[in-house]
N, C-alpha and C positions, 0 to 999 in steps of 0.2 A: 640409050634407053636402059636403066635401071630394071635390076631383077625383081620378081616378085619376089617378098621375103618368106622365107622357109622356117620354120621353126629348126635349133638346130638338131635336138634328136631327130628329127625326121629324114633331115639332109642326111645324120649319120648313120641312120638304120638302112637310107638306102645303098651307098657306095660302101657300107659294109658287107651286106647281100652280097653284093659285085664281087666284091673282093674274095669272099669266101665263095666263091664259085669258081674265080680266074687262078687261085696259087692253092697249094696244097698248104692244112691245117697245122703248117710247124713253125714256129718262132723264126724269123731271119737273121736273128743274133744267137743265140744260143742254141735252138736247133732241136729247141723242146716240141714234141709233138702232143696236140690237142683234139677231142673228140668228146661227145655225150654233154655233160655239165659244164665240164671243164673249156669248153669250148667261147666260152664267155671271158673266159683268160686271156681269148687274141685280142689283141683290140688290130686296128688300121692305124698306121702312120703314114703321115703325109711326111714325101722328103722332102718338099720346100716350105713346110710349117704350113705350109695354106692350107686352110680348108674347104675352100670356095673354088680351089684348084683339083680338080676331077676330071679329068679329061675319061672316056670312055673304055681306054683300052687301058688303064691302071699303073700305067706307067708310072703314076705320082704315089703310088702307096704301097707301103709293104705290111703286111704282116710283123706283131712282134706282140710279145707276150707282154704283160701288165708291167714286170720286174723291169724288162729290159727297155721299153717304153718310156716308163719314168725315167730311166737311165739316159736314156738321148735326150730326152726333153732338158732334164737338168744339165747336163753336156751344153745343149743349146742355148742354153740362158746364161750358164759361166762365159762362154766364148763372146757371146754378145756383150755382157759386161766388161769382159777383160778388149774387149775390141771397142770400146767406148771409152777407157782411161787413157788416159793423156799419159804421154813419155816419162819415166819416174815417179808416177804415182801406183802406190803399192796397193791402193784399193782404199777402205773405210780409213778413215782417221782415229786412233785413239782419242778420246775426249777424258773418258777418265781412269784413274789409275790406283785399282783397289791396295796395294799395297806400300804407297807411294809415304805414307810416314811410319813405316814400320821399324826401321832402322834407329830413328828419333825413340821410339817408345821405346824399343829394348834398352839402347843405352840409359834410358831415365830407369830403367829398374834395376841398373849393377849399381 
């Protein structure tokens, strides 16, 4: 049986609450502590990227500030790319090569 759908601010304002109730107000990576305004700076992280994954007792979510957040998230998206290349492939391909007749023009100017 399929879930009612949630809008997802709503999912996130709730296991947010949660969160901010169950762990004390400090970054889990950096170790920055948060209160008043600023407090809007924590976000939740889920450790297995899910977000549909909320289990009750918060096992799946840490605290981490805005900075350090992004930082895992983009962590998690190199690894997935770099775990998705085949053996020997260095990533993008060159296509083109801005400096590729340069050589050719100086000499035509001696």
């Amino acid at each position: 049986m399929n879930k009612p759908h949630v809008p997802y601010a709503q999912r996130e304002q709730g296991y947010r609450e949660k969160a901010l109730k169950m762990y004390p107000w400090v970054c889990g990576r950096c170790a920055r502590e948060f209160s008043g305004k600023r407090l809007s700076e924590l976000t939740v992280h889920h450790k297995d990227h899910n977000h549909d994954n909320n289990p009750e007792d918060g096992s799946n979510w840490e605290l981490l500030c805005l900075y350090c957040h992004d930082n895992e998230h983009s962590r998690y998206t190199d690894n997935q790319y770099f775990a998705e290349a085949k053996p020997g492939d260095n990533g993008p391909k060159q296509t083109f090569k801005g400096l590729a007749g340069l050589a050719d023009l100086l000499k035509k100017q001696d």
